[in-house]
C-alpha positions as CSV (number, residue, x, y, z in Angstrom):
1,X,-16.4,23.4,-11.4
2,X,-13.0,24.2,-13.1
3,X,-14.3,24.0,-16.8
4,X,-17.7,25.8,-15.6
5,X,-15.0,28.4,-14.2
6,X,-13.3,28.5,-17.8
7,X,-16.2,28.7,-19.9
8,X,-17.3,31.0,-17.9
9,X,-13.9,33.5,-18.3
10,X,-13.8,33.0,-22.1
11,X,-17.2,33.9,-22.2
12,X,-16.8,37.0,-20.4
13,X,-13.3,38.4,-22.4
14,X,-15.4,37.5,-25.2
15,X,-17.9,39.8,-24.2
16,X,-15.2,42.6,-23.0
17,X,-13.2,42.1,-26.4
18,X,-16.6,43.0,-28.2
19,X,-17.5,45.9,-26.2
20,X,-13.8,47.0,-26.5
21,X,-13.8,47.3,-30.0
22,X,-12.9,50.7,-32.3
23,X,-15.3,52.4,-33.1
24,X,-13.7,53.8,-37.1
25,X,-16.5,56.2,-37.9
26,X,-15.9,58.4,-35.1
27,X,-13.4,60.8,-33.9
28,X,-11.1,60.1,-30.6
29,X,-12.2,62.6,-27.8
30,X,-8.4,63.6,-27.0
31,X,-10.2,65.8,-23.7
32,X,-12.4,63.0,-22.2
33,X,-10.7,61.0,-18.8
34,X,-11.8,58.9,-16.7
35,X,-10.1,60.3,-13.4
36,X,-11.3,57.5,-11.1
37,X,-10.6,54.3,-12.5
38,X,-7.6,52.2,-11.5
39,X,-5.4,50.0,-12.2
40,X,-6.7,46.3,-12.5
41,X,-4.6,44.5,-9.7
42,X,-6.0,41.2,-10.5
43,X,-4.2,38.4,-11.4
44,X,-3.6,37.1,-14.8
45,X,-4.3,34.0,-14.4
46,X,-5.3,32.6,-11.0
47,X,-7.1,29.1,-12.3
48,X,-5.8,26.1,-10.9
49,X,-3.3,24.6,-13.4
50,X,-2.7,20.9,-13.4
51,X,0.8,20.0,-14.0
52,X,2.6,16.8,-14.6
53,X,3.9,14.1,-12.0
54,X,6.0,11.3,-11.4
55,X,5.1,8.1,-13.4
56,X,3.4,5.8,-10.3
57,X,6.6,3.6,-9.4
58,X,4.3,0.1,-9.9
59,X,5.1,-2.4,-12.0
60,X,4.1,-1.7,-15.3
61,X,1.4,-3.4,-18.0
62,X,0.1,-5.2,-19.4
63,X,-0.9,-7.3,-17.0
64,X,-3.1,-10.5,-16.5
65,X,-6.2,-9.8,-15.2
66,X,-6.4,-11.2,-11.4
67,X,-2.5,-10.6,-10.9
68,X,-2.8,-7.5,-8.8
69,X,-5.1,-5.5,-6.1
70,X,-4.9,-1.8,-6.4
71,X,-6.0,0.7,-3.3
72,X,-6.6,3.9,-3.7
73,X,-6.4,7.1,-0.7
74,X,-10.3,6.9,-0.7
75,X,-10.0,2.9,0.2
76,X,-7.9,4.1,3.4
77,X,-10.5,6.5,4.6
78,X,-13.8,4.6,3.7
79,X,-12.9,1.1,4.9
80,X,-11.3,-0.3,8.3
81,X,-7.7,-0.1,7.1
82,X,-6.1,1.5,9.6
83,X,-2.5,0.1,9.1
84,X,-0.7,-1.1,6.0
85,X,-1.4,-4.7,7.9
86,X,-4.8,-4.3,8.1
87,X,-5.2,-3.3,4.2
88,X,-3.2,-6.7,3.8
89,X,-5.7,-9.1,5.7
90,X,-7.8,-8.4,2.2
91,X,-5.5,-10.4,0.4
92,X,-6.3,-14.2,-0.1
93,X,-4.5,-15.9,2.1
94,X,-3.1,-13.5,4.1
95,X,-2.2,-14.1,8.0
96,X,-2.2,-11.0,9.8
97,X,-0.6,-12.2,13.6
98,X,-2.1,-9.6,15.4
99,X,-0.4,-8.9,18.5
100,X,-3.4,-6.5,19.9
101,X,-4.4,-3.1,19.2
102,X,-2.7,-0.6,17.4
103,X,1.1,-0.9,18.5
104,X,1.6,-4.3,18.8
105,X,3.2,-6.1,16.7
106,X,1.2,-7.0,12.8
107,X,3.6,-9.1,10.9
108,X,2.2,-10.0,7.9
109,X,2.6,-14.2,6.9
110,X,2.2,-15.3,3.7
111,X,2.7,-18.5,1.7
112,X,5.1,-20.2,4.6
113,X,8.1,-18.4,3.6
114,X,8.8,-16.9,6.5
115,X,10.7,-13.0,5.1
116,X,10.5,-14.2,2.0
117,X,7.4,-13.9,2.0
118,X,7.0,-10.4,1.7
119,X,8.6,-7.5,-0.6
120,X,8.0,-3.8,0.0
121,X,9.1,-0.7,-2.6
122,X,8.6,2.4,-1.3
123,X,8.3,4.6,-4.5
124,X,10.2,1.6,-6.4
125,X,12.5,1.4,-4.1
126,X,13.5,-2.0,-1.9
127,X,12.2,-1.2,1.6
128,X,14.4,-3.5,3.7
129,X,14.0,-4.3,7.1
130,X,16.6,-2.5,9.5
131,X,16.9,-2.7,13.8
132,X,16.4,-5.1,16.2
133,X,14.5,-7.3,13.8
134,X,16.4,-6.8,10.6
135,X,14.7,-10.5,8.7
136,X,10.9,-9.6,8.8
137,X,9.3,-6.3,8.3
138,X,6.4,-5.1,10.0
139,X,4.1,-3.5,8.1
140,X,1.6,-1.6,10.8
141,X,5.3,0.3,11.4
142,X,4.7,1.7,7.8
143,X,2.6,5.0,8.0
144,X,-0.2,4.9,5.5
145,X,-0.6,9.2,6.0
146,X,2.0,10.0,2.8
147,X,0.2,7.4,0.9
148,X,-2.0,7.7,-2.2
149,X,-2.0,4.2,-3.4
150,X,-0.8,0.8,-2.8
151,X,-0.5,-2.2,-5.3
152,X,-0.3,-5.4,-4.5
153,X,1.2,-8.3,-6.7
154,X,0.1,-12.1,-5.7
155,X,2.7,-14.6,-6.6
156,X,1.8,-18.0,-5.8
157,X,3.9,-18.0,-2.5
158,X,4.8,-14.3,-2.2
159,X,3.1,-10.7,-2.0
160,X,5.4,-8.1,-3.9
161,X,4.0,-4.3,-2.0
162,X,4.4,-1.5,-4.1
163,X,3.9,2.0,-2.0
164,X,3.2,5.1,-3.8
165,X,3.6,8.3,-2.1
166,X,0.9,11.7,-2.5
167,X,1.7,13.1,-5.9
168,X,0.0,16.5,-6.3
169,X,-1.0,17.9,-9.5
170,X,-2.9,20.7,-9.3
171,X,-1.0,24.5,-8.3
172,X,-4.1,24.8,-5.7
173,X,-2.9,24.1,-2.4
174,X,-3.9,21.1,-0.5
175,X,-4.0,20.2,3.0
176,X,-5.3,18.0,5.9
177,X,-6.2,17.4,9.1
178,X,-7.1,14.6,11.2
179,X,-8.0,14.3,14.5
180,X,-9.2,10.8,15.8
181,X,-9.7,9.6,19.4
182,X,-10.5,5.9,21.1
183,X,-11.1,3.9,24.1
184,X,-7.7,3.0,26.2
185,X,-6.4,6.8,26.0
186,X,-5.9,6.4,22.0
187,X,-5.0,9.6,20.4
188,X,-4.6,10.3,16.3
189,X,-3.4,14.4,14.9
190,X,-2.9,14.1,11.3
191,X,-1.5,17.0,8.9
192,X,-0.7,17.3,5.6
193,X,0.4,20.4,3.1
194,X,1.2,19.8,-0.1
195,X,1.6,23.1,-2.9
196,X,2.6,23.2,-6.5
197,X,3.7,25.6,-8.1
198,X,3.0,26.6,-12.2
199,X,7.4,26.5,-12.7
200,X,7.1,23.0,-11.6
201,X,8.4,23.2,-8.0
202,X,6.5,21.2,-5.6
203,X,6.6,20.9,-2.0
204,X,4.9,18.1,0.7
205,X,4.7,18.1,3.8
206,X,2.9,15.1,6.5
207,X,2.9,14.5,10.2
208,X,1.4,11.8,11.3
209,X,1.1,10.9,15.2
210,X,-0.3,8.0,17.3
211,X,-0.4,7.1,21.0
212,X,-2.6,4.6,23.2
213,X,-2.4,3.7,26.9
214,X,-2.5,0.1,26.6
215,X,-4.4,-2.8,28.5
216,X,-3.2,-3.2,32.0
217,X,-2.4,-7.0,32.4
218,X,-2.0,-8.1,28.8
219,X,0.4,-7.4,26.0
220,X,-1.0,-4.8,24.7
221,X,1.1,-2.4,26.2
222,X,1.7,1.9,25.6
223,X,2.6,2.9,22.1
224,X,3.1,6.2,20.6
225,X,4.9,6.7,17.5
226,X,5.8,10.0,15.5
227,X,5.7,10.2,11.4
228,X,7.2,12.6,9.6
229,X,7.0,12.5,5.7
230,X,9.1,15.8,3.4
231,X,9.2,15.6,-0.2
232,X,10.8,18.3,-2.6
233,X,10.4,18.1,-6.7
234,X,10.8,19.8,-9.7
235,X,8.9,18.4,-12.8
236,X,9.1,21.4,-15.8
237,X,7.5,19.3,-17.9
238,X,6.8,15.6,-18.4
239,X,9.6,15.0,-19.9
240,X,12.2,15.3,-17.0
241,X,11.8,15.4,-13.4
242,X,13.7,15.4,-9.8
243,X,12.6,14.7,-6.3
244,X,14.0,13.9,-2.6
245,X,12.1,12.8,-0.2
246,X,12.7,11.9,3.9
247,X,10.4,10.1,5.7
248,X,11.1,9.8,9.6
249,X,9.6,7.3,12.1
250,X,10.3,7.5,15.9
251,X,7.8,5.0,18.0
252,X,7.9,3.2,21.2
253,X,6.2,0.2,22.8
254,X,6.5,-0.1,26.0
255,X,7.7,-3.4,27.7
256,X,5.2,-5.9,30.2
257,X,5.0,-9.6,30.5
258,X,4.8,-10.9,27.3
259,X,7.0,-8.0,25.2
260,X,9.9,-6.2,25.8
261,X,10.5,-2.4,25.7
262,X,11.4,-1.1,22.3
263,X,12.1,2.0,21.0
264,X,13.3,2.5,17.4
265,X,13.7,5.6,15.1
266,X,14.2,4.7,11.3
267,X,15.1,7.5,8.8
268,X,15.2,7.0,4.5
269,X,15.8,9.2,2.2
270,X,15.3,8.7,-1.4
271,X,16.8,11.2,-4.4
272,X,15.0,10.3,-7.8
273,X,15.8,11.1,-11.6
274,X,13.8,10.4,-14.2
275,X,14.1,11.5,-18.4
276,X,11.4,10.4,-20.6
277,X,11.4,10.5,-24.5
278,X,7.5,10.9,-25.1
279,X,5.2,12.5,-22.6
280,X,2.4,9.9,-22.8
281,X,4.2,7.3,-21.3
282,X,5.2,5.2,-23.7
283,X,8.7,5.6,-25.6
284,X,12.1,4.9,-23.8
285,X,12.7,5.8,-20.1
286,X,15.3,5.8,-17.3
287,X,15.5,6.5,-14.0
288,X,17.9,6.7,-11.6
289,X,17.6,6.6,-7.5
290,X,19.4,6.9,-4.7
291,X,18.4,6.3,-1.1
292,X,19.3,5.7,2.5
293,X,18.1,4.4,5.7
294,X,19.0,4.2,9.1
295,X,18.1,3.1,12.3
296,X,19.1,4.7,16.2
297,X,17.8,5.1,19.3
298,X,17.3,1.5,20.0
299,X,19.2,-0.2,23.1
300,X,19.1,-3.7,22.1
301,X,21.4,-3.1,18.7
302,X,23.9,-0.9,17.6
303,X,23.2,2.1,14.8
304,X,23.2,0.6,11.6
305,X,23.2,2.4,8.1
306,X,22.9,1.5,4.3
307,X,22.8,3.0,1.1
308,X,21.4,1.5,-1.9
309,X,21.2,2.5,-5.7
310,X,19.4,1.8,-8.9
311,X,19.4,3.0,-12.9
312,X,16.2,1.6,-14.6
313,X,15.9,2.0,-18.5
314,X,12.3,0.9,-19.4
315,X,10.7,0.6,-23.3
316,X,6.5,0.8,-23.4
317,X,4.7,0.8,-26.5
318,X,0.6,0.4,-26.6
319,X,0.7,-3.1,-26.5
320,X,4.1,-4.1,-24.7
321,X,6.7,-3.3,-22.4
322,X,10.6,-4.2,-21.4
323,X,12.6,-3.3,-18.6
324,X,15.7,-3.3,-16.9
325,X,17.9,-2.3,-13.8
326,X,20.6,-2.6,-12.2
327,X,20.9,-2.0,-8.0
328,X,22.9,-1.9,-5.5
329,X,21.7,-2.6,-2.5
330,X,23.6,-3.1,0.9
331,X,26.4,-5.1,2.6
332,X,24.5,-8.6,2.2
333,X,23.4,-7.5,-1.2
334,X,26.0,-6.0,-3.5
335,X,24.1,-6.2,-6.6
336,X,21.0,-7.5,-8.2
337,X,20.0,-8.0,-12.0
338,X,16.5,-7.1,-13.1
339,X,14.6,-8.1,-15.8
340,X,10.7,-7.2,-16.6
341,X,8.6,-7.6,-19.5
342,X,4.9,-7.6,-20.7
343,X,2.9,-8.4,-24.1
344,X,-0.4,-8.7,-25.1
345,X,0.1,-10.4,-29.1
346,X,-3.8,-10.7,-28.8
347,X,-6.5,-8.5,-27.7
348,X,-7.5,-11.4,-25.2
349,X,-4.0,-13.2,-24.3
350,X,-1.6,-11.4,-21.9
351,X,1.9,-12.5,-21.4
352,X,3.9,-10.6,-18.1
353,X,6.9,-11.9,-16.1
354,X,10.2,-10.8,-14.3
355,X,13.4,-12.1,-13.4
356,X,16.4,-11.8,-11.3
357,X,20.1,-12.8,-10.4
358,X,21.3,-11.2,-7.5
359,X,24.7,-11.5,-5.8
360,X,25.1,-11.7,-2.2
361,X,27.6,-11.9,0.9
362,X,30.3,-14.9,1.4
363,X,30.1,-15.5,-2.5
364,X,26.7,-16.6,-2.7
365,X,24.1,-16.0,-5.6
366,X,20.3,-16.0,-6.0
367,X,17.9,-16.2,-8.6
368,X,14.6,-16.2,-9.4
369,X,11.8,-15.9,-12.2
370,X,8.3,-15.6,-12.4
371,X,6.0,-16.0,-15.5
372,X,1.8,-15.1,-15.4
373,X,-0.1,-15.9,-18.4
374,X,-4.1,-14.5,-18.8
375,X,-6.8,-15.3,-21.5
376,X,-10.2,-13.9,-21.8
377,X,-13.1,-15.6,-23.1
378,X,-16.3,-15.3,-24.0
379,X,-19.4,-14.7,-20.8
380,X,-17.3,-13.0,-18.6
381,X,-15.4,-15.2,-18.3
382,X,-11.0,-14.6,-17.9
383,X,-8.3,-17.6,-16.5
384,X,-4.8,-16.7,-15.2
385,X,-1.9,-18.7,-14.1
386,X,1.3,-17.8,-12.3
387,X,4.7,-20.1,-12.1
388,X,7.4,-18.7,-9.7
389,X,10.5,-20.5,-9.9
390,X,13.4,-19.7,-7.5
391,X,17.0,-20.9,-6.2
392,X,17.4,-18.3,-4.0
393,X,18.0,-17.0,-0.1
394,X,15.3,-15.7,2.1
395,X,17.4,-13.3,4.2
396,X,20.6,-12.5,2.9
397,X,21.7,-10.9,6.3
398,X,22.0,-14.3,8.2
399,X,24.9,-15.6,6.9
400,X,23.7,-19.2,7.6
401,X,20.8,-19.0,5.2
402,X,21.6,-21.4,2.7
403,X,20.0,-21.2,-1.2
404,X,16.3,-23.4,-1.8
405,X,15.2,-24.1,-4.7
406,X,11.0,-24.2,-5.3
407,X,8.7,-23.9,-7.9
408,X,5.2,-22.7,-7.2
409,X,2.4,-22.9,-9.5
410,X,-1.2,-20.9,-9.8
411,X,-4.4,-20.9,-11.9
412,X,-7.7,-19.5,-11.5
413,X,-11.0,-18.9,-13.5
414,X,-12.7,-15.7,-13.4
415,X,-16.0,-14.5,-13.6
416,X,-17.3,-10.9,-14.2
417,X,-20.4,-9.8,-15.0
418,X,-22.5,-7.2,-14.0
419,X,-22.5,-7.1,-10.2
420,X,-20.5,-9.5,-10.0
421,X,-17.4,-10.6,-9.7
422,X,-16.0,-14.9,-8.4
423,X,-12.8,-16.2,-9.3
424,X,-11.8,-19.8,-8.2
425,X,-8.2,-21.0,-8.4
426,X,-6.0,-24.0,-7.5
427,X,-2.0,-23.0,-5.9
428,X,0.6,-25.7,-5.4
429,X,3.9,-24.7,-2.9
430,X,6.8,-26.3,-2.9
431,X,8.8,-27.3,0.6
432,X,10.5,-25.0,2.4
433,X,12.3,-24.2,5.6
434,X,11.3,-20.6,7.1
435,X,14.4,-19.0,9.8
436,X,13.4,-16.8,12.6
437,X,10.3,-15.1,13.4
438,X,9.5,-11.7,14.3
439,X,10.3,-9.8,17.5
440,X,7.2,-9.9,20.1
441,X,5.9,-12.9,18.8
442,X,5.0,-14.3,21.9
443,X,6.0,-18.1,23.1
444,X,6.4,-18.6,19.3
445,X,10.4,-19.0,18.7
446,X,10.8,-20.6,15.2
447,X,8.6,-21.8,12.6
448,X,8.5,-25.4,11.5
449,X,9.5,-26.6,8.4
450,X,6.3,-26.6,5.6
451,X,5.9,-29.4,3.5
452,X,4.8,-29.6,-0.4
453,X,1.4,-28.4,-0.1
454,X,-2.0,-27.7,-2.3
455,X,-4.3,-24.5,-1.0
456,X,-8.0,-24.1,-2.7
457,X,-8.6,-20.5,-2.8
458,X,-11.9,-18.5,-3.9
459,X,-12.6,-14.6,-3.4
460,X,-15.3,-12.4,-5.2
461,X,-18.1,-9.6,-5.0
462,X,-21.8,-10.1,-5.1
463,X,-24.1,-7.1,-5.5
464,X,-27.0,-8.2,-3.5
465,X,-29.1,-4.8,-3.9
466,X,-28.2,-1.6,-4.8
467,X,-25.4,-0.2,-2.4
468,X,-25.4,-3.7,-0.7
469,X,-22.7,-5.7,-1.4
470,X,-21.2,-8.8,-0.1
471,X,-17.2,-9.9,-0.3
472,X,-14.9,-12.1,1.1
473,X,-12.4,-14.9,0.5
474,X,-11.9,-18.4,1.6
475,X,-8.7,-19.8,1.6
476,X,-7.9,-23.8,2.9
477,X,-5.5,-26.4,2.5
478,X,-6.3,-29.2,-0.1
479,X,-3.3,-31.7,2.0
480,X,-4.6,-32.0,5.8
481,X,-2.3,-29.8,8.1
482,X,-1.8,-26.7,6.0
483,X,1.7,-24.8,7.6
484,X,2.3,-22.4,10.4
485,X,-0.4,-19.6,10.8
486,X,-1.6,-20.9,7.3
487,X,-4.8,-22.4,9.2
488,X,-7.3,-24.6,7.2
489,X,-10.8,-23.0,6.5
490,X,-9.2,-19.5,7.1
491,X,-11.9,-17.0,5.5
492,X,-12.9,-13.6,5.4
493,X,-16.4,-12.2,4.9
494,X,-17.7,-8.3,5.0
495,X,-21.2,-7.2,4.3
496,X,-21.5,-3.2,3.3
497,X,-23.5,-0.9,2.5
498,X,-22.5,2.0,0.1
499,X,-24.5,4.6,-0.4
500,X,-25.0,9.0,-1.7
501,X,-29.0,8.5,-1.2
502,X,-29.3,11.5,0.9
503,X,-30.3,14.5,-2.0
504,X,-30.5,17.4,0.4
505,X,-26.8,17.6,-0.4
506,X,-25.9,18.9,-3.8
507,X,-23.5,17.3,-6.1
508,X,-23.7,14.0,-4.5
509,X,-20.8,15.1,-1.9
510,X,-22.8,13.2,1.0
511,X,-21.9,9.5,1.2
512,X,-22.6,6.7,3.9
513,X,-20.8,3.5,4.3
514,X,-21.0,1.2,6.6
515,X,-19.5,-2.5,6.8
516,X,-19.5,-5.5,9.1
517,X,-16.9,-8.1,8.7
518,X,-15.9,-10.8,10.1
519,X,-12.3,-13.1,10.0
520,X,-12.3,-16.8,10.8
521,X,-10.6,-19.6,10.6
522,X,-10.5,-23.5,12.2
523,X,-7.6,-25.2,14.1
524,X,-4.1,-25.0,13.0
525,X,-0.1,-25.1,14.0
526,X,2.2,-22.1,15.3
527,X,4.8,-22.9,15.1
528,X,7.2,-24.6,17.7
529,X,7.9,-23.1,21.6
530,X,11.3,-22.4,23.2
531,X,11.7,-26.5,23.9
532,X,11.2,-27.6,20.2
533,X,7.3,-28.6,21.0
534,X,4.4,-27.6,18.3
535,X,2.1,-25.1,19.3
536,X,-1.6,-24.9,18.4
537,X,-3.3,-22.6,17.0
538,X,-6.9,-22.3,18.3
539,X,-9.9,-21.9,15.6
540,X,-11.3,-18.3,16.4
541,X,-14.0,-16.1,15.1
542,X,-13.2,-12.0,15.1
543,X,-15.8,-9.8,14.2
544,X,-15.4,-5.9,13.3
545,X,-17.9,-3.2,12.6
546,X,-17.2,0.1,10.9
547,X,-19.3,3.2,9.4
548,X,-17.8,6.2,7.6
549,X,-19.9,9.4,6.7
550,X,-18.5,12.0,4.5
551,X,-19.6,14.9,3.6
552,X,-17.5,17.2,0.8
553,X,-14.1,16.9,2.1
554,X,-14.7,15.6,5.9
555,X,-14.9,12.0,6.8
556,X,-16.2,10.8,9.7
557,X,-15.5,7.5,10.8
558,X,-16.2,4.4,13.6
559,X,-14.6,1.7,14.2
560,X,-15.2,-1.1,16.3
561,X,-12.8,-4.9,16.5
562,X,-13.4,-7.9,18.3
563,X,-17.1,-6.7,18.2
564,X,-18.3,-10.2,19.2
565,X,-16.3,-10.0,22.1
566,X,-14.1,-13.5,21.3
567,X,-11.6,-14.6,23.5
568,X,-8.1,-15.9,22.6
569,X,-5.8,-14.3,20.1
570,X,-4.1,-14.7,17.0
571,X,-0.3,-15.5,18.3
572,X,-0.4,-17.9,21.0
573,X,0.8,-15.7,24.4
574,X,-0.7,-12.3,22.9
575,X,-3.6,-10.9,24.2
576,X,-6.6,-9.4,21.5
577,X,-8.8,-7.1,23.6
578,X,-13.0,-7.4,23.2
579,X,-14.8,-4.3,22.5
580,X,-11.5,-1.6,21.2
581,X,-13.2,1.5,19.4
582,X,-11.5,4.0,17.3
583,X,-13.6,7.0,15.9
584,X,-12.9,10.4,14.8
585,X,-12.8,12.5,12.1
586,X,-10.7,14.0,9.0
587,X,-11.0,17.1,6.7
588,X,-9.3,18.1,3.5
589,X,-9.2,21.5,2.0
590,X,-8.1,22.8,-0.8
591,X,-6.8,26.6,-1.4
């Protein structure tokens, strides 16, 4: 529409510059006046003007095929993700404890490392966990409304989460608006304005709120939570660029049986600088940050505040890249040392890895690196392999954590051809010896010590017709046991349909989707209970349905878990409800 728009304006001063011109064989009528025309009051220019942005704070290329999963703004709205937790479960692997319906507690478990087992950067920077539980983060706390993508990098026994927040480009004004409703008194109103300007000043604004009633009698108890996202830049040209942003979460859960009454409000604020020497992203660049976070409200802990800091000075040419950085992060974490680099010597071999030495409370020192290697070959056909090696702390805040060592190794073969898409692979963990677990977790109070331990792992995409696709992943334990909420035969399977088959709309801006998915997974551990004795973890089957329909900019969308109405749970002493529904519907406008 834009360029028909512009074709269609040359085209017409083309046209008005011809009829305008002199006519030199005749003489100017000095009497003749056109006493009723005025002045044009149109503007100039009032095309939409697309202006430059932030480079997306992910790590950058080249990169082994395999090594990362990418999610763009339309995989929130046309899929089941509701939560940052939920967008998670897609990853191989990945134990979401659910603690019930949206509210409870969604700590995400990964690779039996306990918090180590999960990093999040919120536009590059650290996101650390603050408040009551200040060693894991919860990720369904993380509002996924200022969002426009989310990497994810798999290490063999860690998920590195890089957020990225809504980066407007165009000087025509966007906005939202969401309104969603659901069984148990659940309530959604979603906003978001976000304007550009052609001198390079930008402004965004979203709000996001939640609330639900609860389940009377189980620990699913009343949530509401308020999000408030602000962001403020000024990009001239590609070349240099400023921005702060504040992002503001307030939510309580109300206490019952099984959970205790919480109520948190965490506030960050991030100041970026950034001074590029080329403006197609490759040449020398730095950037510098600063941010904050704090956390009030809460009456089980005191206030608590910290400041962190970082300069990164980063070298990409086509084929290659080098970076480093330098941060400061809180009390626990004076400093840390980062290193990151990536080459591809050959068209089909990929070399990418990172490393760190970090300095921590009470003298004590960490480090770690990480080295992933891909080669592609003929047929479709790619491998990749990961080694992490670390001697390092898993929460630098306890000041009993003491350093482990482990080295974890990773490989996979790949296969992708035309409507499909099946990689196998082989990971190998070392031992290790989780601390804590997170609030709510139910009668689970510490995790048990994991041994060395091999996983088979195999996820892919088969087109079965067109717009019918099915995708999962299947993840087990090679050694009998497996480790805490790592369960044996743990798999996830979806079945959707994807489809713009319905012409009477123009332009192909009508589109249907509608998936059925279901999580499983066979007997396993939990961890240990208040007396030192193992729990079990109960094999369970959870099934989900949801359909999206969107037409131009509005999405409508169902959602339906536990749709085969199992019983049990995913923590032992939580409660998952049968039959929860979430629908409702969002728009987006532009000017």
């Amino acid at each position: 529409m834009t360029r028909g728009l512009g074709c269609a304006a040359v085209l017409l001063s083309l046209a008005a510059a011809a009829a305008a011109q002199v006519d030199t064989t005749a003489r100017r009528d000095t009497t003749a006046r056109d006493s009723t025309a005025r002045r044009d009051s149109a503007a100039a220019d009032s095309l939409p003007r697309y202006l430059p942005v932030f480079p997306a704070p992910i790590p950058p290329g080249p990169a082994p095929r395999g090594t990362r999963y990418s999610f763009t703004a339309d995989s929130f709205a046309l899929s089941n993700i509701q939560t940052l937790s939920d967008l998670l479960a897609h990853i191989p692997g990945v134990y979401v404890a659910r603690g019930g319906i949206y509210g409870a507690p969604e700590p995400v478990l990964y690779g039996g490392r306990g918090p180590a087992g999960l990093e999040l950067f919120w536009d590059g920077v650290p996101y650390l966990p603050l408040g009551r539980d200040s060693l894991y983060l919860d990720p369904a706390r993380i509002s996924l409304a200022p969002l426009e993508r989310v990497d994810v990098v798999v290490l063999p026994a860690s998920l590195r989460v890089y957020l990225v927040t809504l980066r407007q480009r165009s000087t025509a004004t966007a906005s939202q608006v969401g309104v969603a409703s659901g069984e148990v008194s659940t309530a959604n109103y979603r906003g978001a304005y976000l304007r550009r300007w052609r001198s390079g000043v930008g402004l965004s604004l979203v709000a996001d709120y939640n609330n639900n009633g609860g389940v009377s009698g189980s620990s699913n108890t009343p949530f509401n939570s308020v999000d408030l996202w602000l962001e403020v830049e000024y990009l001239p040209n590609r070349h240099l660029g400023a921005s702060y942003q504040v992002l503001s979460s307030t939510w309580h859960r109300s206490g019952g049986t099984t959970t205790a009454d919480w109520r948190s409000q965490r506030r960050d604020g991030i100041v970026r600088l950034f001074a590029a020497s080329r403006d197609d992203g490759l040449g020398l660049r730095a950037q510098a940050s600063f941010a904050t976070a704090s956390t009030s409200r809460d009456t089980a802990v005191l206030d608590r505040h910290l400041s962190q800091g970082s300069l990164e000075v980063t070298s990409d040419w086509p084929r290659a890249h080098l970076g480093l950085a330098f941060r400061t992060l809180d009390e626990a974490r004076p400093w840390q040392l980062e290193g990151s680099g990536g080459w591809s010597p050959l068209p089909e071999l990929t070399l990418w890895g990172d490393v760190r030495r970090a300095r921590y409370s009470l003298g004590r020192t960490g480090d770690r690196a990480h080295i992933a290697a891909g080669l592609t070959l003929p047929a479709g056909l790619s491998v990749h392999g990961d080694v992490a090696w670390a001697r390092d702390l898993q929460a630098p805040l306890d000041v009993a954590d003491t350093l482990q060592r482990t080295v974890d190794v990773a490989g996979a073969l790949r296969w992708d051809r035309d409507g499909i898409r099946v990689e196998v692979g082989q990971t190998r963990r070392d031992a290790f010896a989780p601390i804590g677990v997170p609030v709510g977790f139910g009668s689970v109070t510490r995790l048990g010590p994991v041994r060395r331990t091999s996983y088979f792992t195999t996820h892919g995409v088969v087109r079965l017709l067109p717009g019918l696709e099915l995708a999962g992943w299947y993840f087990d334990p090679i050694v009998q046991g497996g480790t805490d909420f790592q369960p044996p035969y743990h798999a996830r399977v979806s079945l959707t349909f994807y489809s713009r088959f319905w012409r009477v709309y123009r332009s192909g801006i009508f589109a249907l989707r509608v998936e059925a998915a279901s999580e499983s997974w066979s007997r396993g551990s939990a961890g240990l209970d208040s007396s030192g004795a193992p729990l079990t973890l109960p094999g369970k089957t959870f099934g989900e349905l949801n359909v999206e329909i969107r037409i131009a900019g509005v999405t409508i969308f169902w959602i339906e878990r536990n749709a085969t109405l199992a019983t049990g749970s995913y923590v032992p002493g939580l409660d998952y409800p049968r039959h929860y529904q979430f629908y409702g519907v969002r728009w987006l406008f532009t000017n």
